[in-house]
C-alpha positions, -999 to +999 in steps of 0.1 A: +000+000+000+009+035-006-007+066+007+001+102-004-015+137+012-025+164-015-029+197+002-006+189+028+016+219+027+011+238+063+043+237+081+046+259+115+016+273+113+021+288+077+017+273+042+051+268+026+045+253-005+015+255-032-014+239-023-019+209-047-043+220-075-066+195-091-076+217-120-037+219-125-029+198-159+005+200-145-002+188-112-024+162-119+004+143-145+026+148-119+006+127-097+000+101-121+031+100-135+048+095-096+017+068-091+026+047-125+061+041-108+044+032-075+022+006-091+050-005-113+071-013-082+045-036-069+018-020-046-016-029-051-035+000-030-028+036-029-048+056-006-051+098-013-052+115+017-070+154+022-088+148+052-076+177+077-055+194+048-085+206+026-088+242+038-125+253+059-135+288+053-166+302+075-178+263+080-180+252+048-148+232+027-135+254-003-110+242-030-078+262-021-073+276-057-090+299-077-091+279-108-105+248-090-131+271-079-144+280-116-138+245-129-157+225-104-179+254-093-162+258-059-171+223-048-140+206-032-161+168-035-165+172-068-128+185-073-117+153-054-139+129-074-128+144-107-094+141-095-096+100-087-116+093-116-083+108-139-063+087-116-085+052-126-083+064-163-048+066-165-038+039-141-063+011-143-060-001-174-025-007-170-027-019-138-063-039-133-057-056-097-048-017-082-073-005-057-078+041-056-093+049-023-096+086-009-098+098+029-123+125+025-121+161+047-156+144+065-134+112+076-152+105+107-194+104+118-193+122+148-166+147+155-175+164+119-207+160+122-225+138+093-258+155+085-240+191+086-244+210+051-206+208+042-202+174+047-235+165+030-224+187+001-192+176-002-205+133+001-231+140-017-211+161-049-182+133-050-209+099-049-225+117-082-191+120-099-165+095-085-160+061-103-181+036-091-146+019-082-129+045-060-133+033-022-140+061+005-119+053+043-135+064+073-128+066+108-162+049+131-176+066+154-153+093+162-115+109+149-097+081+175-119+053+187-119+017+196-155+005+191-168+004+158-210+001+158-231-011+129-256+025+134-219+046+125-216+025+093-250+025+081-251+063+090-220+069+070-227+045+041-263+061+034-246+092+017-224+070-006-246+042-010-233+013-029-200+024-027-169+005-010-162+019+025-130+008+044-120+014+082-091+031+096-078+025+128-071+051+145-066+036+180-029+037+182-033+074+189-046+070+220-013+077+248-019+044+261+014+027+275+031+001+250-002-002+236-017-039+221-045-037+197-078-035+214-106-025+191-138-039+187-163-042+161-196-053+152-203-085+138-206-085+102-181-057+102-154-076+084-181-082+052-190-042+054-149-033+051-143-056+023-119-074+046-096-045+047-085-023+081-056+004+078-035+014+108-014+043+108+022+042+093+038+059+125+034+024+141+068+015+122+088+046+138+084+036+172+104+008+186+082+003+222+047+006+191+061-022+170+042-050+193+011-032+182+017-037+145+021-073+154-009-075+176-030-059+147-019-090+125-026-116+153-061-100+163-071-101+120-054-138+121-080-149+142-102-125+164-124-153+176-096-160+203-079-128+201-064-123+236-042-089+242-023-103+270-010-131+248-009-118+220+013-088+234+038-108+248+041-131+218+049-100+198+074-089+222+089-124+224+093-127+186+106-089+183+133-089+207+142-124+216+139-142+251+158-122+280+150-090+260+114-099+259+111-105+296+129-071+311+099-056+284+075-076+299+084-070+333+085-033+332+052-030+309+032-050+341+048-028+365+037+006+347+004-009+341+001-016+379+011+014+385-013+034+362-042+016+382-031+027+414-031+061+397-066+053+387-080+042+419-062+073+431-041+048+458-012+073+466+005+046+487+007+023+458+020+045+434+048+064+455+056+022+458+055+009+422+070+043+409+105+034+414+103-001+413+093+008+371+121+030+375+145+009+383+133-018+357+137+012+328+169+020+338+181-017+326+170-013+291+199+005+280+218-028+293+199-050+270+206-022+241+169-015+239+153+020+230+132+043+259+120+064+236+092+081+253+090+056+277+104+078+308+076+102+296+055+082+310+066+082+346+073+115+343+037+120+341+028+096+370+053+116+390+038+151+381-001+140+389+007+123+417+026+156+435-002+179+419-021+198+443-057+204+435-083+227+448-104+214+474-140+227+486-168+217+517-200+209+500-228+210+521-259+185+527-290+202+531-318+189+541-350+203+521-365+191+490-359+200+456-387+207+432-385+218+395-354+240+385-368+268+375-384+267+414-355+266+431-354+296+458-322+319+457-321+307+497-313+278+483-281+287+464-268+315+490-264+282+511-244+261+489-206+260+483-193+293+458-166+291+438-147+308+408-134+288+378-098+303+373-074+305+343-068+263+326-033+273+320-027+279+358-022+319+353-036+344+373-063+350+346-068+385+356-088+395+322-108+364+325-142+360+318-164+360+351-175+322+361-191+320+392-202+286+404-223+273+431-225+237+443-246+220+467-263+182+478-298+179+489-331+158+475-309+133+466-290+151+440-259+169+434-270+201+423-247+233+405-257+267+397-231+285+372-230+321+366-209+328+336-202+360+316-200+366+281-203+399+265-204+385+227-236+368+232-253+382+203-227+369+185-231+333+190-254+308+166-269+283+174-259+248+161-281+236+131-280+197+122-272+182+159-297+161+181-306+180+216-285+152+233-261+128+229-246+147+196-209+155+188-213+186+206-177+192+217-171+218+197-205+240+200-196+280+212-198+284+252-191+247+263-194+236+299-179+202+307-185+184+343-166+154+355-181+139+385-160+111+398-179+098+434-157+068+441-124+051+431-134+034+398-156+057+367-164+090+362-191+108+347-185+131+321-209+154+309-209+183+283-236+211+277-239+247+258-256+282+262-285+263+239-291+238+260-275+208+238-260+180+260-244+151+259-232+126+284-207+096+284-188+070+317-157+081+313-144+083+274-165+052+265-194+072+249-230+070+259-237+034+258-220+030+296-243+054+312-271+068+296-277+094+328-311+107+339-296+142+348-316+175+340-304+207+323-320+243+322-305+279+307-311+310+301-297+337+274-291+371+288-275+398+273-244+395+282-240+365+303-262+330+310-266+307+332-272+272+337-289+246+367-279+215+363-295+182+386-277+147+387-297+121+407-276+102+435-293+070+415-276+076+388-244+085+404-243+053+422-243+039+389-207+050+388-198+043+425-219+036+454-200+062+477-234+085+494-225+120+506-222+120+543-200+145+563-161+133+558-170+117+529-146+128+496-157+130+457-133+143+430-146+169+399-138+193+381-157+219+355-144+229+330-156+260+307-146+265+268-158+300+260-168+310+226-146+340+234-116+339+259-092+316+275-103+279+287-115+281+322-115+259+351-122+247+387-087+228+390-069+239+362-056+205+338-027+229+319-013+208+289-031+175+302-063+163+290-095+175+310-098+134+311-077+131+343-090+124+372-056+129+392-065+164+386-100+165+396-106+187+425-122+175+457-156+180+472-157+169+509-190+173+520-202+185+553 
């Protein structure tokens, strides 16, 4: 297989090079010409890659030159149709067994959105012109993602129906440690992908990744008794020989231990299995074997577990809760207050204001926010998305709330200035905890606000930990505004808002 990007020409945050232009004569038997001597030398598949590279211009895709623009009247599907069906002409009857597929700028369902007016243009515009034989890759679900669901496909497929639809993997580019392939998929996948699965190239560049090529090969071998454990320490076994393989082995259980400790938030365990991996990575060089990244890792482990989070007392009042909207401001002037601060730990002095208020009672956990935004008029709401459980993560004015009530899962849920929402366990999506929790805003001006109720019931879901005084949860809130910096309760910096070692405490009273 061969894969080649068109339009990938941004380099440090400016373009260095001419974009690729498919109305180009010039460019276009360039291609060709560089593709004959990569189907002459053997490869059977080439993949052309624009995905992120094709430029988006006030939400909609846009061919990068002018000329494209007049010869495919400005529509960047039909652009990249015309441009593979040249590519089967030429190519094709030379070389009948080769296989053109494209990654499309739309390359995944949820995180761009399918049913949004540029990617139904652009799907729609390239299915009328492409070549009934040029294949289309996608992504699942979402961008990076494991789990691979029959409702994705079928969603996907219905805009290109008929037409050949191959999976990329992108699960390698999760930061898991010495990861082993661990995707899984609906049955009946394997007929809708034509048998085919791509995993990223980088795979090959990284000496600790390598097992996960292999693991790729022994889960498609046989995925009826795939086993990761096994199958990872095969690979190893057969990369690096016997005593190699063990001192891998060794050190890959002790991190893993390790980053469960960190998990169940067990300080005592991981201040004990820290240097004990430590010590075990420090012997690779001995047995001539690469760290590359690898101390990263404990690094990491080391900075979480010294982190020092913001801690508040909750209170437990006893009265009963009625509808939102009903909610007495008695209520509120009784609960915990707190400001969300600067996410890059600064002093955030020209912040945005974010006032937040926090309290149990009715059996709930209930949280008033407060937040100020002088370019309200400016924001629009989101057209094409479901009310809840939609790919919402990019909407304008973006609250996120993690809610973690015992050692174990967390709750994560997302909602906007409109009232869209969406809730997932952890990052396993909604199928792990489809939560009963109510939302209400309001617009003003210059500001909204929002009252959010989560039922202990469905918290217990997660961990059966009941607020009583003494007793500790962790959270946090984060706030994207659609103007101004990132904003929250116990600021994550350059770590994902997915980590609970940086969750803030609630101890209620």
């Amino acid at each position: 297989m061969f894969l080649i990007n068109i339009y990938a020409a941004e380099g440090g945050g400016s373009r260095k090079y001419p974009w690729f232009n498919c109305a180009s004569e010039e460019d276009v038997t360039g291609l060709i010409d560089r593709l004959r001597f990569v189907a002459a030398s053997g490869v059977r598949h080439i993949m052309i890659c624009t995905d992120d590279w094709t430029p988006l211009i006030d939400g909609r895709y846009v061919c990068p030159n002018e000329d494209e623009r007049s010869v495919f009247g400005d529509s960047v599907g039909k652009a990249h149709a015309c441009l593979m069906n040249r590519l089967a002409e030429a190519l094709l009857p030379e070389f009948p067994a080769l296989e053109l597929s494209l990654v499309p700028p739309p390359y995944s369902v949820r995180n761009h959105r399918i049913g949004d007016p540029k990617i139904s243009r652009y799907l729609k515009d390239f299915h009328a012109v492409a070549r009934p034989e040029i294949i289309v890759v996608w992504t699942g679900g979402e961008v990076c993602s494991r789990r691979i669901s029959k409702a994705d496909f079928d969603e996907y497929q219905q805009y290109i129906p008929g037409r050949r639809l191959i999976l990329w993997d992108n699960s390698d580019c999760f930061e898991d440690f010495m990861p082993g392939f661990a995707s899984t998929f609906y049955p009946g996948f394997d007929t809708d992908s034509h048998g085919t699965l791509y995993v990223n190239a980088f795979t090959f560049g990284a000496p600790w990744h390598m097992p996960f090529v292999c693991t790729v090969n022994d889960y498609a071998w046989n995925p009826v008794q795939y086993d990761l454990k096994r199958s990872y320490r095969a690979a190893t076994l057969q990369l690096y020989g016997e005593e190699r393989s063990r001192i891998i082995w060794d050190f890959r259980s002790k991190v893993l231990e390790l980053l469960e400790a960190q998990a169940a938030d067990d300080e005592a365990a991981q201040r004990r299995l820290l240097p004990e991996a430590e010590a075990l990575l420090a012997e690779f060089p001995r047995y001539d074997l690469s760290t590359h990244r690898l101390p990263e890792t404990l690094e990491r482990v080391k900075e979480l577990l010294d982190a020092e989070v913001p801690q508040i007392p909750v209170p437990i009042i006893e009265t009963e809760i009625g509808e939102l909207a009903d909610i007495p401001p008695e209520f509120w002037q009784r609960c915990a207050v707190f400001a969300l601060q600067d996410n890059r730990g600064g002093d955030g002095d020209a912040m945005l204001g974010s006032t937040v208020r926090m309290g149990f009672a009715g059996r709930s956990l209930l949280i008033q926010l407060d937040l100020a935004q002088p370019a309200m008029a400016d924001l629009a709401e989101p057209r094409n998305l479901r009310r809840h459980d939609d790919g919402i993560y990019s909407n304008p004015e973006l609250i996120e709330l993690f809610v973690q009530p015992g050692a174990g899962g967390y709750g994560h849920l997302a909602f906007d200035c409109f009232g869209y929402s969406a809730e997932e366990k952890n990052m396993e999506g909604n199928d792990g905890w489809n939560s009963d929790w109510r939302l209400m805003v309001e617009r003003r001006e210059n500001s909204w606000t929002a009252v959010i109720r989560i039922p202990l019931a469905e918290l217990e879901k997660l961990a059966p930990v009941r607020p009583q005084p003494g007793v500790v949860w962790r959270f946090n809130i984060l706030r994207q505004p659609y103007r101004g910096a990132t904003q929250g309760f116990s600021p994550t910096r350059s770590h994902s808002f997915h980590t609970p070692a940086l969750f803030g405490i609630a101890r209620f009273q």
